[in-house]
KEROSE-358818 format. One record per residue (C-alpha): y, x, z. Coordinates in nm, 3 decimals, decimal comma. Example, Ala and Ser with C-alpha at 12.3 -4.5 7.8 and 13.67 -1.06 7.14 Angstrom:
residues 2
<yy->-0,450; xx->1,230; zz->0,780>
<yy->-0,106; xx->1,367; zz->0,714>
END
This chain:
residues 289
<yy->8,057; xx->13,314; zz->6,456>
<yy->7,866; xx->13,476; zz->6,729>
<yy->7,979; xx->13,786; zz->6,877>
<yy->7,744; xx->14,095; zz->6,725>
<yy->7,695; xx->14,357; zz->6,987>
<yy->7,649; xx->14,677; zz->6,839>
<yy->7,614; xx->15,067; zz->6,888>
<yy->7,778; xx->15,350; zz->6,739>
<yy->7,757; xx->15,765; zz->6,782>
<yy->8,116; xx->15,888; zz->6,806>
<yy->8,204; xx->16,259; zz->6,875>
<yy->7,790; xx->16,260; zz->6,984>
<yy->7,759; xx->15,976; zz->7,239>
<yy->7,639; xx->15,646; zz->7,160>
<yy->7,905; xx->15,423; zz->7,242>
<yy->7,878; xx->15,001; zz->7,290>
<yy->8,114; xx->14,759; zz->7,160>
<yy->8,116; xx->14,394; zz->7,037>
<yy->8,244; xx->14,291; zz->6,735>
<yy->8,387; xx->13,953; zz->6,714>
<yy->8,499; xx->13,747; zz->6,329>
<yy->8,460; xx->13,805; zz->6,023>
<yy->8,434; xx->14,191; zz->5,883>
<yy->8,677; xx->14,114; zz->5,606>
<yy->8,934; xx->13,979; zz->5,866>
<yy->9,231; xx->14,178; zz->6,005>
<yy->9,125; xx->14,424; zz->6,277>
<yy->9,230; xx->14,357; zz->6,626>
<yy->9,092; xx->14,652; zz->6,863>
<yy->9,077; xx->14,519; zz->7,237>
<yy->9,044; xx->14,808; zz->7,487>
<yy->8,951; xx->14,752; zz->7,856>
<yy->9,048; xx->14,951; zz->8,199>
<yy->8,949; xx->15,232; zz->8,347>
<yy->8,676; xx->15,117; zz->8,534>
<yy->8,598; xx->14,800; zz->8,353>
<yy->8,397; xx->14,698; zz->8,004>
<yy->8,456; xx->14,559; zz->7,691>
<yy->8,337; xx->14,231; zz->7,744>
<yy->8,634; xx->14,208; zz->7,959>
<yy->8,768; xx->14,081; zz->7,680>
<yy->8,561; xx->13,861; zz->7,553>
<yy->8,805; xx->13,564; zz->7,631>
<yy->9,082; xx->13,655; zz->7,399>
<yy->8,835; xx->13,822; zz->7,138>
<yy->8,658; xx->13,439; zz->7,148>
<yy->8,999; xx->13,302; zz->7,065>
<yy->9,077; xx->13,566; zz->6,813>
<yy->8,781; xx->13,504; zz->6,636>
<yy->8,862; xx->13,262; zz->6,375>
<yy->9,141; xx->13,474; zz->6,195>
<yy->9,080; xx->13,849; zz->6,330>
<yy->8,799; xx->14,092; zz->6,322>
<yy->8,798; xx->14,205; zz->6,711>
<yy->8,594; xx->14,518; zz->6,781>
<yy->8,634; xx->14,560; zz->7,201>
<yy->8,433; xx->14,897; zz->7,267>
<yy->8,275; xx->15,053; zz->7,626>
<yy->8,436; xx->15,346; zz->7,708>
<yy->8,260; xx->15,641; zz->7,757>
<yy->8,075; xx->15,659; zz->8,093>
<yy->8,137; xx->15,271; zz->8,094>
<yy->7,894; xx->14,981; zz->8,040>
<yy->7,617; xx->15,048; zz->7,787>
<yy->7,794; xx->15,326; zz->7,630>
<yy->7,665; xx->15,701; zz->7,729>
<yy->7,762; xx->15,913; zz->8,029>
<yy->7,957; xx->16,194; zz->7,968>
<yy->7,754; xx->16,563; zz->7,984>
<yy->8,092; xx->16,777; zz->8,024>
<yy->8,290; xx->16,541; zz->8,257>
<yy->8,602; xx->16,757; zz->8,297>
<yy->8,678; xx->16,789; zz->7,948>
<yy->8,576; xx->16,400; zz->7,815>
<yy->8,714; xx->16,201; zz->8,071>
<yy->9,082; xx->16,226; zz->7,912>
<yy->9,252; xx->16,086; zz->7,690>
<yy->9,252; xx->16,321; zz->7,418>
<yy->8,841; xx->16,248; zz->7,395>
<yy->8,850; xx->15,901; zz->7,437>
<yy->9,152; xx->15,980; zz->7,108>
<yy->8,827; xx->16,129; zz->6,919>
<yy->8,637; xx->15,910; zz->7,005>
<yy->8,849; xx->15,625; zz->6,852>
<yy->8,909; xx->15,818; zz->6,569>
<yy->8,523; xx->15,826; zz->6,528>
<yy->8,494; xx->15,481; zz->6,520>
<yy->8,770; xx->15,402; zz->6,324>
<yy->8,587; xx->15,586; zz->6,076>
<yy->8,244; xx->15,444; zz->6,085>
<yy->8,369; xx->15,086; zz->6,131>
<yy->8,572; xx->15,161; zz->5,777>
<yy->8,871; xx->15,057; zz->5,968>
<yy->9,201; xx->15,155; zz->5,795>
<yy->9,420; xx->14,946; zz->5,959>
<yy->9,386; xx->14,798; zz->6,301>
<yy->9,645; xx->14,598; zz->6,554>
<yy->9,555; xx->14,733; zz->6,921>
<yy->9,544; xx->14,543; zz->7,251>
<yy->9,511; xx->14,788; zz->7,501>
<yy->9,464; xx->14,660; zz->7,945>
<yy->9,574; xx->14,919; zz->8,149>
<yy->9,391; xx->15,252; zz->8,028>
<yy->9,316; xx->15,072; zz->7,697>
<yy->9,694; xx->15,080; zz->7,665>
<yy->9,726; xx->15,431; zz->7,710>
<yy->9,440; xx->15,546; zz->7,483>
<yy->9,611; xx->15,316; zz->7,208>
<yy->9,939; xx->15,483; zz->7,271>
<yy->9,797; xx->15,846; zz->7,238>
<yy->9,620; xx->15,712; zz->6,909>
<yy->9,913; xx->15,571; zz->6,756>
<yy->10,124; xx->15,837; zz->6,769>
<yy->9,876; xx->16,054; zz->6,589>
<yy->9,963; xx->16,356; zz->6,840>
<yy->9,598; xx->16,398; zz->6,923>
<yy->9,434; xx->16,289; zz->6,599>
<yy->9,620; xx->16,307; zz->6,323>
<yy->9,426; xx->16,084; zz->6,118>
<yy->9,524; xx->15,776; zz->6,333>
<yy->9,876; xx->15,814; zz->6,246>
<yy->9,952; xx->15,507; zz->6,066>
<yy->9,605; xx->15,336; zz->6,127>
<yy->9,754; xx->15,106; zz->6,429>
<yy->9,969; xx->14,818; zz->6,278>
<yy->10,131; xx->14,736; zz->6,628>
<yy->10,021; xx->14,794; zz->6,994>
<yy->9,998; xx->14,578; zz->7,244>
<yy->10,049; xx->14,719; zz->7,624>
<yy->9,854; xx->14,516; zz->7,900>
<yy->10,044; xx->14,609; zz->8,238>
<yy->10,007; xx->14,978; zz->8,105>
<yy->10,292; xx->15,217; zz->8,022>
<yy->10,415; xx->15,604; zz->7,970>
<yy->10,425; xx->15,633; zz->8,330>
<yy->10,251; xx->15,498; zz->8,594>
<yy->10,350; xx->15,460; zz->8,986>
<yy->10,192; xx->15,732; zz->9,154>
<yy->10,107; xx->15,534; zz->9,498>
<yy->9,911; xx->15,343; zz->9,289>
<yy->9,712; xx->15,643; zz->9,108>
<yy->9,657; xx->15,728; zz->9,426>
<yy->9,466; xx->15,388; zz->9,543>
<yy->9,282; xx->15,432; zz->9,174>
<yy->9,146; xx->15,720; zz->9,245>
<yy->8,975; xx->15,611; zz->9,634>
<yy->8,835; xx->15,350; zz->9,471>
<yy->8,717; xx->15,419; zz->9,151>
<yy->8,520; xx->15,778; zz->9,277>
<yy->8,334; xx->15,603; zz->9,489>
<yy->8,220; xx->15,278; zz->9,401>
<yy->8,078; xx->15,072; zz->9,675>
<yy->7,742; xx->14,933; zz->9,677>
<yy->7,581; xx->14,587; zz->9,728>
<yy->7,219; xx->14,464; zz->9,827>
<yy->7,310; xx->14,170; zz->9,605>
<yy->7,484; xx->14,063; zz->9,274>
<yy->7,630; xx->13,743; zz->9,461>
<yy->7,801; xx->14,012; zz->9,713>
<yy->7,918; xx->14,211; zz->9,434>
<yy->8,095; xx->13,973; zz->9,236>
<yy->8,264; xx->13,853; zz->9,581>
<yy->8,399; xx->14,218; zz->9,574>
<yy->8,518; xx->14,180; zz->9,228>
<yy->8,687; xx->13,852; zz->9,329>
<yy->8,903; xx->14,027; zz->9,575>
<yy->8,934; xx->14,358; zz->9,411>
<yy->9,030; xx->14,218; zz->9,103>
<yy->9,308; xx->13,900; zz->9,220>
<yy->9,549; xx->14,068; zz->9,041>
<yy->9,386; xx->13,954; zz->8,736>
<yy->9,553; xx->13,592; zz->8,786>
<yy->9,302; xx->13,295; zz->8,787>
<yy->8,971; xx->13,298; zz->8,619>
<yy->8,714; xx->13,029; zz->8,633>
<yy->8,408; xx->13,064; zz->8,819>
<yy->8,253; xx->13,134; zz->8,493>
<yy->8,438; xx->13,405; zz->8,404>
<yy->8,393; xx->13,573; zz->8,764>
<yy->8,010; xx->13,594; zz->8,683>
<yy->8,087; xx->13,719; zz->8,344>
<yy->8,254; xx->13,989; zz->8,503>
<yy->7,991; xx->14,029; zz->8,748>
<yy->7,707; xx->14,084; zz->8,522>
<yy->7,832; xx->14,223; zz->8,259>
<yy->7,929; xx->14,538; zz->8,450>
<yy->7,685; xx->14,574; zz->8,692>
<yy->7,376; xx->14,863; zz->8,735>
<yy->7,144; xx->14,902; zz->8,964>
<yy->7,055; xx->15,199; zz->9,164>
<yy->6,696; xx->15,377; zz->9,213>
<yy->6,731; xx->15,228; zz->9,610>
<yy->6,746; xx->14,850; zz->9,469>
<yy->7,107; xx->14,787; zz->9,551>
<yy->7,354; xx->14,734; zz->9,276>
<yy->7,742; xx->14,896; zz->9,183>
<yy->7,995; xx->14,838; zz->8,904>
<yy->7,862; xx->14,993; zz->8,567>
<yy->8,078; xx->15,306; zz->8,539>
<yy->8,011; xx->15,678; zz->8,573>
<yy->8,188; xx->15,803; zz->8,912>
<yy->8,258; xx->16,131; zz->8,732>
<yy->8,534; xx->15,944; zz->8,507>
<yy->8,766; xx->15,972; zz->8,811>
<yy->8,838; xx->16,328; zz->8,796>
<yy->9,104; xx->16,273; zz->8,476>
<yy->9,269; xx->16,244; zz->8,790>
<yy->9,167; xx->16,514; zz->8,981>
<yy->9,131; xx->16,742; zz->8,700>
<yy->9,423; xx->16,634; zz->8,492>
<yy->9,706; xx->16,500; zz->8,719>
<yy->9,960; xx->16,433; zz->8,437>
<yy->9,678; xx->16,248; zz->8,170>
<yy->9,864; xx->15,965; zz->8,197>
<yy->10,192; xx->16,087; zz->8,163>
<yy->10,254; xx->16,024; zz->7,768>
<yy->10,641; xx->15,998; zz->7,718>
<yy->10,578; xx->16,233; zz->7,425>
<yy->10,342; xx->16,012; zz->7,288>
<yy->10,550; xx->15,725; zz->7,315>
<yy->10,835; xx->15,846; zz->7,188>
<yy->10,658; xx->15,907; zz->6,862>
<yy->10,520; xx->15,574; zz->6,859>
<yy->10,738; xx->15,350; zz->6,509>
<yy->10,527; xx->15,073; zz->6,531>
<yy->10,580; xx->14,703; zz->6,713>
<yy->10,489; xx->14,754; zz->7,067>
<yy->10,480; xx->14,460; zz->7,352>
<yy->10,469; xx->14,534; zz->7,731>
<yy->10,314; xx->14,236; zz->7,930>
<yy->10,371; xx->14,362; zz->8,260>
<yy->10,188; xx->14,186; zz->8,512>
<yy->10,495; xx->14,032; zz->8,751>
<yy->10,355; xx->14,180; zz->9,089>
<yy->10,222; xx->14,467; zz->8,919>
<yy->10,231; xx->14,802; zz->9,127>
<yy->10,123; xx->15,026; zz->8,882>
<yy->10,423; xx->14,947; zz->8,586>
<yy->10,780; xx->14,933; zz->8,792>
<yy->11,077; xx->14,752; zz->8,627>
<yy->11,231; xx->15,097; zz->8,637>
<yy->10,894; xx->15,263; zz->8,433>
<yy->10,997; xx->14,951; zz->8,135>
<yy->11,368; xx->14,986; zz->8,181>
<yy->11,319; xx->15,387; zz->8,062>
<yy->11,062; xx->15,281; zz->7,779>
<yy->11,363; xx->15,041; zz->7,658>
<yy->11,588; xx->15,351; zz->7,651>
<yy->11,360; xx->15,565; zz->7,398>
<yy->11,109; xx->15,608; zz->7,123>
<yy->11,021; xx->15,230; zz->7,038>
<yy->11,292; xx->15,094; zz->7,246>
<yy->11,580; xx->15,273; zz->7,105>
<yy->11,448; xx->15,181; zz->6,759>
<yy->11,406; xx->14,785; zz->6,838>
<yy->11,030; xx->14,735; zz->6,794>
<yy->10,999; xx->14,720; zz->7,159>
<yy->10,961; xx->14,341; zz->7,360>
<yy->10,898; xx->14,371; zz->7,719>
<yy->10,731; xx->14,033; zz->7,920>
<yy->10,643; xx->13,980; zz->8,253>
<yy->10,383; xx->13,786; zz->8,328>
<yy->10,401; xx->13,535; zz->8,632>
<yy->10,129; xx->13,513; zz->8,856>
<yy->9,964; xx->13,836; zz->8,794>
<yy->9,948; xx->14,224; zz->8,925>
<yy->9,788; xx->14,491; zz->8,768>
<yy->9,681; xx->14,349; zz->8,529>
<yy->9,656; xx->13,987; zz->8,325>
<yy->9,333; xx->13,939; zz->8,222>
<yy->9,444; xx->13,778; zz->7,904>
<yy->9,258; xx->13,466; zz->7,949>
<yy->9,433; xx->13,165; zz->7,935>
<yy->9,620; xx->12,997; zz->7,686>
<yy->9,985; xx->13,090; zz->7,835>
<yy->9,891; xx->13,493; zz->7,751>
<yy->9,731; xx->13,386; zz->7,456>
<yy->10,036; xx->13,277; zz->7,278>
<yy->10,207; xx->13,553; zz->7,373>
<yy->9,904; xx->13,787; zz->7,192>
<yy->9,923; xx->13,501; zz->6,908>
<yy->10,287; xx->13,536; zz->6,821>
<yy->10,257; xx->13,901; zz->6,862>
<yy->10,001; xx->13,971; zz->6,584>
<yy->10,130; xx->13,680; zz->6,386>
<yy->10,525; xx->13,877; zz->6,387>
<yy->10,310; xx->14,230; zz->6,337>
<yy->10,095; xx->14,094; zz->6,072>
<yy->10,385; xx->13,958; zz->5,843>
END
């Protein structure tokens, strides 16, 4: 089946996501990075496919979904919590296994433990952490937030995606294909001609507006669900110490906790070849029962 690309109004923005399988399928949300899209995932959601419903959404400010209008108080992760809950709702979705990269992991962590909306308590079956975790390093916050507040600008699509290349090596190896995927499917162009990743610059001040956002031990240590950690092996925004604490507490302490490092990969596997895939497959398949 051919992936449906659809639109939805959650907490009153229109927000973009792709919906992948059949609707009577188990649910399998995939949710992308901070300044990335949905169809980041279109490789795993492609395998997926044939046993899972996979709904992989544009953030807010991101790709084809709407730009924030109050940019201090949505760009957090409490709002992009609504604005799961939202969709959740609309999509009918009562039950849903969650594969979150990077800030897709976080916003599935504060989801799952039902902290910020209470109706999502529950509603993820197991969560699935893509080089993301309760605490992140703060040098590399710090290199997040030069970038991602000013993206750069390019007179051509062929110069951006050679950007992308280099910005985004940690990703592991992806076929030229895939590069231009990346390329155009999260690229805008500007009033002067020239053309810049598809993300609002705004979304940057979480950080500057909310230092600790993405410090969620609370949240995880509410989390009783399955929960796996692939943390990318030359990652430098998950530390072995950050995954050593998370085995120490909430999920952890309890058992439902696996933790994998992924060779060949920083911040953060892009969940593309068939290597990760197994390790998503015999996730779900142990979550699923």
């Amino acid at each position: 089946m051919q992936p449906r690309s659809r639109y939805a109004t959650c907490a009153g923005y229109e927000i973009h996501y792709m919906e992948w399988g059949e609707r009577d399928a188990p649910v399998v949300v995939a949710w992308h990075g901070l300044a990335r899209t949905g169809r980041d995932m279109d490789p795993l959601a492609a395998h997926l496919a044939n046993r899972y419903r996979v709904i992989c959404p544009d953030t807010l400010g991101r790709g084809l979904s709407q730009w924030s209008r109050q940019p201090d108080v949505d760009y957090t992760l409490r709002f992009y919590a609504r604005l799961a809950a939202d969709l959740f709702a609309q999509l009918g979705i009562e039950q849903a296994h969650w594969i979150g990269t990077s800030m897709g992991g976080a916003i599935g962590t504060v989801c799952a433990s039902g902290l910020f909306e209470p109706a999502l308590k529950g509603a993820i079956r197991s969560l699935l952490l893509n080089d993301n975790a309760p605490e992140l390093a703060a040098p590399a916050l710090e290199r997040i937030k030069a970038y991602a507040g000013s993206p750069p600008a390019f007179a051509t699509v062929a110069e951006l995606e050679a950007f992308f290349r280099q910005v985004y090596a940690p990703y592991g190896w992806l076929p030229d294909a895939q590069w231009r995927l990346l390329t155009e499917s999260s690229v805008r162009r500007l009033p002067d001609g020239r053309v810049t990743p598809h993300y609002d610059p705004a979304m940057v001040r979480q950080f500057t507006q909310h230092a600790n956002d993405y410090l969620i031990w609370e949240h995880y240590d509410a989390l009783d669900l399955p929960v796996l950690c692939l943390r990318g092996a030359d990652s430098d925004l998950v530390l072995p110490a950050t995954t050593a604490a998370m085995r120490s507490r909430g999920p952890g302490v309890r058992g439902q906790l696996e933790v994998v490092e992924v060779p060949g990969c920083g911040h953060a596997p892009a969940l593309n070849v068939a290597d990760q895939w197994a390790l998503v497959d015999a996730f779900l398949a142990r979550a699923q029962g």
